[in-house]
C-alpha positions as CSV (number, residue, x, y, z in Angstrom):
1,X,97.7,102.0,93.9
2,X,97.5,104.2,90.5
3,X,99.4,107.5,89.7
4,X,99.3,110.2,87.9
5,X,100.7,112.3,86.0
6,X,99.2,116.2,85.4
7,X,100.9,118.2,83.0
8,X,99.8,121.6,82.0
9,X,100.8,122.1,78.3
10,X,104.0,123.9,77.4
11,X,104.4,127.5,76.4
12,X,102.0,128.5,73.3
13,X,103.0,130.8,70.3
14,X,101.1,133.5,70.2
15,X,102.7,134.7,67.3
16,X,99.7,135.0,64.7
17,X,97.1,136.7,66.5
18,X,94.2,135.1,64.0
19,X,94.8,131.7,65.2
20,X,92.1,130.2,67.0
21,X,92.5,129.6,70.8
22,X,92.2,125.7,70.2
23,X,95.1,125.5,67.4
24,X,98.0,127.6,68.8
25,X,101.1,125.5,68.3
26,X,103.8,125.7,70.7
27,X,106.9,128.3,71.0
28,X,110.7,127.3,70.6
29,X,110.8,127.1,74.3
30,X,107.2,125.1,74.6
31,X,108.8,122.5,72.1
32,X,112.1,122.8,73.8
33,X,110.2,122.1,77.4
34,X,107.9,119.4,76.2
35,X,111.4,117.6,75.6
36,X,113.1,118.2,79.0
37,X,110.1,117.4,80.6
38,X,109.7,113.8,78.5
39,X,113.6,113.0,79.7
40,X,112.4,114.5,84.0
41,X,109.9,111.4,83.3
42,X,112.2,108.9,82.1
43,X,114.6,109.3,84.6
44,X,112.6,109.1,87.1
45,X,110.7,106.3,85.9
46,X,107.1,107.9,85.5
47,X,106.2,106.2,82.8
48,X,102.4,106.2,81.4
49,X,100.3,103.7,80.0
50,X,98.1,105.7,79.3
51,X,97.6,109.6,78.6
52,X,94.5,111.2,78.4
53,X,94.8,114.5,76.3
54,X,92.9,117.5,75.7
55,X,92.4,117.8,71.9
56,X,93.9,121.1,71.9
57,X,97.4,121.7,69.6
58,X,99.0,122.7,72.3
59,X,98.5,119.7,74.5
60,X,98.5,117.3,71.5
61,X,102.3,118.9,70.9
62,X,103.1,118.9,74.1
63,X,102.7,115.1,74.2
64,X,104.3,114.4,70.8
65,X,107.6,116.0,72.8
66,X,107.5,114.2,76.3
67,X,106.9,110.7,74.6
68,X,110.2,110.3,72.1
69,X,111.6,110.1,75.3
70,X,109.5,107.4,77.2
71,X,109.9,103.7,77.1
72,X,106.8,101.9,75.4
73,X,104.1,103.5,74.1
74,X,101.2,104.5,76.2
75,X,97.3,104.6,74.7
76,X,97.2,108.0,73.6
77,X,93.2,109.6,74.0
78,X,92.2,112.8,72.8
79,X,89.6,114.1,75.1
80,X,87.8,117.1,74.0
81,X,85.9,117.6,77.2
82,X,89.6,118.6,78.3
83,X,89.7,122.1,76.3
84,X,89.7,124.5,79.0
85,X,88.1,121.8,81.7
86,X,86.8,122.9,85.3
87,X,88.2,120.7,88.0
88,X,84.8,118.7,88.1
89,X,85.2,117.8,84.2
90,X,88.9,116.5,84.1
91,X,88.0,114.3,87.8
92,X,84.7,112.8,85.8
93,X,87.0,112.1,82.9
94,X,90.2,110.8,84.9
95,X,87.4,108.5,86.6
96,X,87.0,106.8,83.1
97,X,90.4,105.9,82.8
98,X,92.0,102.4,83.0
99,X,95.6,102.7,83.1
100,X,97.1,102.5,86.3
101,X,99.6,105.3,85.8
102,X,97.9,107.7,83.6
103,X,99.6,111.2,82.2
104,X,96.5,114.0,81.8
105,X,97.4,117.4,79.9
106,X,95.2,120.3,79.9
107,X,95.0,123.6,80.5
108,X,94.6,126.6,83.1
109,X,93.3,127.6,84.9
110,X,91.2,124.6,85.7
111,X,94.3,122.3,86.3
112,X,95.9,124.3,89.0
113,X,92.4,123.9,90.5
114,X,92.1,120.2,89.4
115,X,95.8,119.8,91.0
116,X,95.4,121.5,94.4
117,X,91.8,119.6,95.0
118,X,93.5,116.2,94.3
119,X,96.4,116.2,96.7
120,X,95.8,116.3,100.7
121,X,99.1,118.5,100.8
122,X,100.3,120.7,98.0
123,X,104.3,120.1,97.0
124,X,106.5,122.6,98.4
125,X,107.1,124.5,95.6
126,X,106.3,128.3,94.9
127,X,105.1,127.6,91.5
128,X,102.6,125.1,92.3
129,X,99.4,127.5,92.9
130,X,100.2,129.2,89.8
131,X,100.9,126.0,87.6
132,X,102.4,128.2,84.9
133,X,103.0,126.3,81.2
134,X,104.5,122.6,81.2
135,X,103.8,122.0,85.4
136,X,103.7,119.1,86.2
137,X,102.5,117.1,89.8
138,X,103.3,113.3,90.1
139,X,100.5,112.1,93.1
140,X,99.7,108.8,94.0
141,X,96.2,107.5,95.1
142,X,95.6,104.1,97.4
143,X,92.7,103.4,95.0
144,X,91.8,99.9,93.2
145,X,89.9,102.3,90.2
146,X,90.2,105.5,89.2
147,X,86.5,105.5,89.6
148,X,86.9,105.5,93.4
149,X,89.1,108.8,93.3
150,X,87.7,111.9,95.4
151,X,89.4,115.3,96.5
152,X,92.0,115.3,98.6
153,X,92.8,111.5,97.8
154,X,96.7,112.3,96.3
155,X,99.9,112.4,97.8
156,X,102.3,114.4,96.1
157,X,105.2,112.7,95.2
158,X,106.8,115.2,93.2
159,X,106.3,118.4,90.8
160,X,108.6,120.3,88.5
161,X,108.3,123.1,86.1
162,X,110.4,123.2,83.0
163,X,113.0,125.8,83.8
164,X,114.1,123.9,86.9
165,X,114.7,121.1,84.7
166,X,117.0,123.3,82.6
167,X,118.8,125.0,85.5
């Protein structure tokens, strides 16, 4: 069995409008999410070995607040192909991966997309078609290798978005 873990990256800053796209940092409440969403893991023991990232700030910041909160310390891999990936792009790259729970963070709207492909039924939650900023779906595949994983494949075992963490 492998599972994983799709997180969208937490809210951006948008505050100087001259940044590029690619190196927004995160808001108060992105960095503040990031850090609810690292303890959600913990305690429920979704813990990664590995975490494929796109090299965006966003997603790299994202990361650097879920894992203070996670046991270990997962191989971290920047994946530019990530940036803004299509559904197609982030299943070719999750089929490269070796861990057998494995955290991916990226962007929309090609993860919504990515995330309702995967699973054969979407969570029962409002927010999941929209997969607004730090989303994240916990699914789990009855594959050997990631390289065996097809549409539909997931079950969803759980998804949360930040502010229901905080309520």
């Amino acid at each position: 069995m492998k599972r994983l873990i799709l997180t969208r990256h937490a809210k951006s800053s948008w505050d100087d409008p001259l940044t590029p796209d690619h190196d927004r940092p995160l808001n108060e409440r992105g960095k503040a999410a990031a850090a609810d969403l690292g303890q959600w893991l913990a305690s429920r023991g979704y813990v990664p070995d590995e975490v494929l990232c796109s090299d965006a700030l966003r997603t790299r910041k994202t990361w650097s607040g879920i894992a203070p909160a996670l046991p270990g310390t997962p191989v971290l891999e920047l994946k530019p192909a990530l940036y803004h990936a299509g559904p197609d792009v982030m299943l070719a790259v999750l089929r490269h991966a070796t861990g057998n729970c494995v955290m991916m963070i990226g962007h929309n709207p090609g993860i919504a997309e990515f995330a309702a492909k995967l699973v054969a039924h979407a969570p029962k939650n409002a927010e999941f078609a929209r997969y607004p900023t730090g989303a994240t779906l916990v699914a789990d595949f009855t594959i050997d290798g990631w390289d065996q994983l097809g549409w539909g494949m997931g079950v969803a075992d759980d998804f949360i978005v930040p502010r229901e963490i905080a309520a």
